[in-house]
Each structure stands twice: as C-alpha cells, then as structure tokens.
C-alpha positions as CSV (number, residue, x, y, z in Angstrom):
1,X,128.1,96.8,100.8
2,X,127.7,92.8,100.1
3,X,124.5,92.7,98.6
4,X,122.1,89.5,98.7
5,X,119.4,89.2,95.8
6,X,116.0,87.1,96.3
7,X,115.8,84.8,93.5
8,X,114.1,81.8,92.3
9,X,114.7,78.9,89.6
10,X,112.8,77.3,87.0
11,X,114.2,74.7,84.5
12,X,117.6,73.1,84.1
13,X,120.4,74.9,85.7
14,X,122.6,73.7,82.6
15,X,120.1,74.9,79.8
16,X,120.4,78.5,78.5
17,X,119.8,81.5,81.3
18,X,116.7,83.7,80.7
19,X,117.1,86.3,83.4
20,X,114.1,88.7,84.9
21,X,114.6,91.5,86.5
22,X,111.5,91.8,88.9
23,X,109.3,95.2,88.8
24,X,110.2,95.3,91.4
25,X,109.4,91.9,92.8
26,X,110.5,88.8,91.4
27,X,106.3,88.2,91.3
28,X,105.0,90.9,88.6
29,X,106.7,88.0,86.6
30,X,104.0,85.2,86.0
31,X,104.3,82.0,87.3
32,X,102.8,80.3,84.2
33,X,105.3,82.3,82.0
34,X,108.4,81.1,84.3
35,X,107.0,77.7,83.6
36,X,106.5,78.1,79.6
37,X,110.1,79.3,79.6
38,X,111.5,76.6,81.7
39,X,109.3,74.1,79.5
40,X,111.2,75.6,76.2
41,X,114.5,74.5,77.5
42,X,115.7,77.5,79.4
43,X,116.8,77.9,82.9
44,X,114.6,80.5,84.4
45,X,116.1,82.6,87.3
46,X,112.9,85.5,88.6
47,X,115.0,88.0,91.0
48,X,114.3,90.9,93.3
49,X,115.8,94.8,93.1
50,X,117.3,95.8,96.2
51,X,114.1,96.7,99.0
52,X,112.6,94.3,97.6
53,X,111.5,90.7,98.3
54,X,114.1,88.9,99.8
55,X,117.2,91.1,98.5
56,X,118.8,93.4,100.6
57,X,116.9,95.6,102.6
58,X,118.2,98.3,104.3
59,X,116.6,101.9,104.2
60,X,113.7,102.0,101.4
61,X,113.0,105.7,102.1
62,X,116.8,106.6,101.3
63,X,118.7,104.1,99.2
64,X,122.4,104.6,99.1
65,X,122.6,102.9,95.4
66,X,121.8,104.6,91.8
67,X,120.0,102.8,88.5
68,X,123.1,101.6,87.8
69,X,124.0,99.6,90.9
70,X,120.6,98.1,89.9
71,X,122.3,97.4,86.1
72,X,125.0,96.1,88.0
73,X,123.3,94.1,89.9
74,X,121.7,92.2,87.2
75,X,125.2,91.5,85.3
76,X,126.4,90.2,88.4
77,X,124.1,87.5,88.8
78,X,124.0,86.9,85.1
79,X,127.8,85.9,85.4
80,X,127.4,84.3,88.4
81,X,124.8,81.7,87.1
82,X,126.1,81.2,83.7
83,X,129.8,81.5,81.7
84,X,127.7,82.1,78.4
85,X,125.6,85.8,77.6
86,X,122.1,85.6,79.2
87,X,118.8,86.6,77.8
88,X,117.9,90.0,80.0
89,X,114.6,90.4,80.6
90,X,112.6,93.1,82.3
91,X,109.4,94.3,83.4
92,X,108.2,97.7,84.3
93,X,110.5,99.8,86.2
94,X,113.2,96.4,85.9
95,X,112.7,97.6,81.8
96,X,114.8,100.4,82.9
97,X,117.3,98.5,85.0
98,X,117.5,96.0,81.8
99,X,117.9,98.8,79.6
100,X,121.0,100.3,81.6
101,X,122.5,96.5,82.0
102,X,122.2,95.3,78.1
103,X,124.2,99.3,77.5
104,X,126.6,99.3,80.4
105,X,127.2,95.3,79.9
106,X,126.9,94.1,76.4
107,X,128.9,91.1,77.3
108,X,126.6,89.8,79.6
109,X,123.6,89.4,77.6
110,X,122.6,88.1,74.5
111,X,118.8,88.9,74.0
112,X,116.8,91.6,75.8
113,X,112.8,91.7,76.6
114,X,111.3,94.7,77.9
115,X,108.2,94.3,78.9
116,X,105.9,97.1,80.1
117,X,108.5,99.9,80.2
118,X,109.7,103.1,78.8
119,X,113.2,104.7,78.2
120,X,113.2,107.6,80.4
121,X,114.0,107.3,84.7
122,X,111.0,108.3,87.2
123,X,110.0,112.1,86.4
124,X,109.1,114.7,83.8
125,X,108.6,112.2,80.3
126,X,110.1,113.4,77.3
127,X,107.6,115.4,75.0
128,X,107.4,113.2,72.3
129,X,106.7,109.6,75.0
130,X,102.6,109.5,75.9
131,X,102.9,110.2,80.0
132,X,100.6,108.3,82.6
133,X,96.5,109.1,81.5
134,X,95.5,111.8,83.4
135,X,92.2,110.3,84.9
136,X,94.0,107.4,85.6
137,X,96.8,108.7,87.6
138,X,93.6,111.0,89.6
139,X,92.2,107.5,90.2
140,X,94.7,106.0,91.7
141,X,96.1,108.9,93.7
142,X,92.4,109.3,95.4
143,X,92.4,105.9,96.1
144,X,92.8,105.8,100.4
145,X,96.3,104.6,101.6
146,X,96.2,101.0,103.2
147,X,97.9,100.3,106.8
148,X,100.8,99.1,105.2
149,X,101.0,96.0,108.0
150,X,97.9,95.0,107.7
151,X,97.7,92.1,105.1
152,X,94.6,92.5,104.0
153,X,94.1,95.8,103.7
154,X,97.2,95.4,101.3
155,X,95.3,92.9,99.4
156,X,92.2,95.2,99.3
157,X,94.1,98.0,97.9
158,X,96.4,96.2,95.3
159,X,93.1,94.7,93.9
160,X,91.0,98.3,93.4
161,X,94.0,99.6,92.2
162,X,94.3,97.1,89.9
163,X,90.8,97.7,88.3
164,X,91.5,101.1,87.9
165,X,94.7,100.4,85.8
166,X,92.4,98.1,83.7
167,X,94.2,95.1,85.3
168,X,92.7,91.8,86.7
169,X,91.6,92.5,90.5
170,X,91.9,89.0,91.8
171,X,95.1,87.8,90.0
172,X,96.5,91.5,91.8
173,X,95.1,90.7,94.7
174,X,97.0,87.2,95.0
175,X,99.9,88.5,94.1
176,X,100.0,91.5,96.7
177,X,99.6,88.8,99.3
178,X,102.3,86.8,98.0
179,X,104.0,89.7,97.6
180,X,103.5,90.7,101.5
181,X,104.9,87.5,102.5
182,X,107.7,87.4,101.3
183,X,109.2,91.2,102.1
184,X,111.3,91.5,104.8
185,X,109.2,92.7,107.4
186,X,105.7,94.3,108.0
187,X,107.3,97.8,108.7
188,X,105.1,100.3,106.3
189,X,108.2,101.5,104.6
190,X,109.2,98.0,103.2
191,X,105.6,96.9,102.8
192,X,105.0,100.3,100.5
193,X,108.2,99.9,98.3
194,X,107.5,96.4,98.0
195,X,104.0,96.8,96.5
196,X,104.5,100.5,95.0
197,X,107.8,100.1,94.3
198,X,108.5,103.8,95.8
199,X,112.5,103.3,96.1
200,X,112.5,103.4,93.0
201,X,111.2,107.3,92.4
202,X,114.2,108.3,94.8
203,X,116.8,106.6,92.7
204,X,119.9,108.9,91.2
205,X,118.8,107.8,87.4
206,X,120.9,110.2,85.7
207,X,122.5,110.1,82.9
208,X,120.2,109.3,80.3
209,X,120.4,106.5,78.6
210,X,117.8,106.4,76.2
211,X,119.6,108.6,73.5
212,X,122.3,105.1,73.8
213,X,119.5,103.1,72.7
214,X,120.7,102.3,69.3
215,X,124.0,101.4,70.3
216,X,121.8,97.9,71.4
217,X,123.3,94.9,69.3
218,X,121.3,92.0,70.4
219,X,117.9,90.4,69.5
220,X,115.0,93.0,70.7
221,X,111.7,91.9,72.0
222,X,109.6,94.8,73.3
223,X,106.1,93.5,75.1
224,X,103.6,96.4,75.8
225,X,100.1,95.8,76.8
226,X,97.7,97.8,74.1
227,X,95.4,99.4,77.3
228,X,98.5,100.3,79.2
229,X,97.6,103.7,81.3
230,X,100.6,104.0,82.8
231,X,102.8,103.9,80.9
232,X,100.9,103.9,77.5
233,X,101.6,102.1,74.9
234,X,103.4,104.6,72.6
235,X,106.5,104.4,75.1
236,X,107.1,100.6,74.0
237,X,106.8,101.9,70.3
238,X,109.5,104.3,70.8
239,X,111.6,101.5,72.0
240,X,110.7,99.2,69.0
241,X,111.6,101.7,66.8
242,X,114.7,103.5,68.7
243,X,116.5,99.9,69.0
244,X,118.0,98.3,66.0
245,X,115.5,95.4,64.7
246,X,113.5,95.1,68.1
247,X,110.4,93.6,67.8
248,X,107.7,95.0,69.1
249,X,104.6,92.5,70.5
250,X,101.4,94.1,71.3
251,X,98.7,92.8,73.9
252,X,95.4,92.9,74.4
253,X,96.6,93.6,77.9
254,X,96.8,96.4,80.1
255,X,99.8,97.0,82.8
256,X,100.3,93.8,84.1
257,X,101.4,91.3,82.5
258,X,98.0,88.9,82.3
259,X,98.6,85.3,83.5
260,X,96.2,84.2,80.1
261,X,99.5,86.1,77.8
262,X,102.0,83.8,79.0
263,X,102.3,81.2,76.1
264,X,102.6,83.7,73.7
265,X,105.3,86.0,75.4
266,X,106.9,82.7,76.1
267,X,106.7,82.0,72.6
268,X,107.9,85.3,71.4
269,X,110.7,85.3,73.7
270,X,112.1,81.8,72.7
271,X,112.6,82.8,69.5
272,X,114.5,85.1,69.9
C-alpha cells in the first residue's frame, strides 16, 4: 500500500536533516524546539505515524502494518529528503519507532534522540524497567471519555488529563485542538488514535529489540522528564546505560516535552 506521511519543514532544505518521528503526531514535538533547531542550522522535518495527522489513514482500530513498517517508514523519508545519514529523533511511542529504525537502518542515520520513551513495545514491562505509577494510571483511566467529535470536549479532556500526568493543562489543551484539526476526519476512531495514540497498542511489536540495543553506533542523546509517570524515568536510564556512550539529559519535566525545555534540548541535540 502507497503510503503518504504528514510532514512539516523548518530550516534550510540544504542544511543537515534532523528528523522527528511524531508521538504520534508531528505536534508532541514543540514548535519552539523545531524553531531552535532550524535556527542551529539544521533542516527540521516534524512527521506523522500512519493514523495519524495527515498520513495515511485507513482503519485505526485494525492497522494492517507492524512497528517496523513504522521503522520503515521513517528511513524512507530520511532517504528521500536527504543523500547524507539523518539525525533520528523520537518522542514517546515514535522513541520506539526510532529505536527499531536507527537498528534495522544504521545507514540512514547518524545521531539518535529519544525523548520520553522506553525500550520495550505496548504491554507487560520488563521487571527490572519502573511501569506507569499506579495512581496515575487510576487517574487517568477514571477520567470520563470525551465525544470524540466534539472539539471541545477533546480540548477539555486532553487538558485534565494533562494535569494528572503532571503536564501543563493549557499548552495540552492547544495542542489537542491543533491536534483535532488536522486528523483526517471527526470520526471517534481517528479522533481517539490521534490524541491517545490507541493504534499504537494494537501494533504486531514483536521481536524485541531492546536486547539489540548496544549494537547502536551513533551519537546517543536520551531526554526523559524527571516527573515522568508514565513512563518513569528509570526507563530513559536503562537506555542511557544499555546504548554505547548515550547521553542521558534529565528534566525538570514531566511527560511532555515542556515548551520552556526547548533551548536546552535544542542545545543538547546540536551537539551531538
């Protein structure tokens, strides 16, 4: 299946490409951290997953593609944009998808970020990895389902969500609206896997790939908020330590990635 991926550009189109895999929008990306990028001298392409955005949708509640089609994905464009290795860079549950794409495609990439993620697919977490707090998780799951078509309601949701995860309500609640507008349709399905990222929990994930994770040879930048709840921030130690020389950048952050953090990921990420 031809498959079309939202994206959007920052910079010069003849600088050096920092890719982003969205989480799964190209919008849990910040705009001010596009911009710092772009202002460093990189050309800054933000893209959607599949059911997402303004990529291919076609069935969220049954996707016919598998983590690595995601991967896939992400090389693709990488070599489509640019004839030189990229910078992969992903946040959340595009970490994963970043993770698979810098092991399945070395040659594409040159740097990896991975911001806000873990090493292990959707389901039971490895023993030794902290799983999403408890209370947290009770929180969220008590928290009344929106009408999916109803914008506001969206809005509404993503912003009480948002405080329970330790997040900023109104920078979540402009983004869910932003995020609204640009999925494909209103339909509850595509509304839900845009904002929840759902599709994501009925992927084929398998096999593992964190036991691959020191086969990584490329400059490591791991980004993990310090009051992360879900997915806390013992997962991005694990990857600091289970990837050869990552560095591992700690904020005073919680799950998303704060507007205010932007200059100094930007900064982080440059250097590398």
């Amino acid at each position: 299946m031809d498959v079309k991926l939202g994206v959007e550009h920052f910079g010069d189109s003849a600088a050096p490409l920092v890719l982003l895999v969205g989480g799964v929008t190209i919008l849990s990306w910040p705009d001010s951290l596009c911009r710092a990028l772009a202002d460093g001298g990189r050309h800054v392409v933000r893209f959607d997953l599949r059911d997402a955005g303004a990529s291919t949708t076609v069935d969220p509640d049954a996707p016919a593609y598998t983590l690595r089609d995601l991967a896939a994905d992400a090389a693709a464009l990488a070599r489509e944009l640019t004839d030189q290795p990229a910078h992969l860079a992903g946040i959340g549950v595009g970490g994963m998808v970043a993770q698979v794409a810098a092991l399945d495609h070395p040659e594409a990439f040159s740097a990896l970020t991975l911001v806000g993620t873990r090493s292990v697919a959707p389901g039971p977490v490895d023993e030794d990895l902290p799983d999403h707090d408890a209370a947290t998780m009770n929180r969220q799951f008590a928290l009344p389902m929106p009408d999916w078509s109803d914008r506001e309601a969206v809005a509404r949701f993503a912003a009480a969500d948002a405080e329970i995860l330790g997040d900023d309500p109104d920078e979540e609640r402009t983004r869910a609206e932003r995020v609204f507008d640009r999925a494909a349709s209103t339909q509850p399905a595509v509304q839900m896997a845009n904002h929840l990222g759902m599709v994501f929990a009925r992927l084929d994930c398998q096999p593992r790939w964190r036991e691959r994770l020191p086969e990584l040879a490329l400059p490591t930048l791991v980004v993990h908020g310090r009051h992360d709840r879900f997915f806390p921030v013992g997962n991005g130690e694990a990857l600091a330590r289970e990837i050869p020389g990552a560095r591992l950048l700690v904020l005073d952050a919680a799950t998303a990635l704060p507007e205010a953090a932007a200059d100094e990921v930007a900064a982080a990420m440059l250097a590398l």
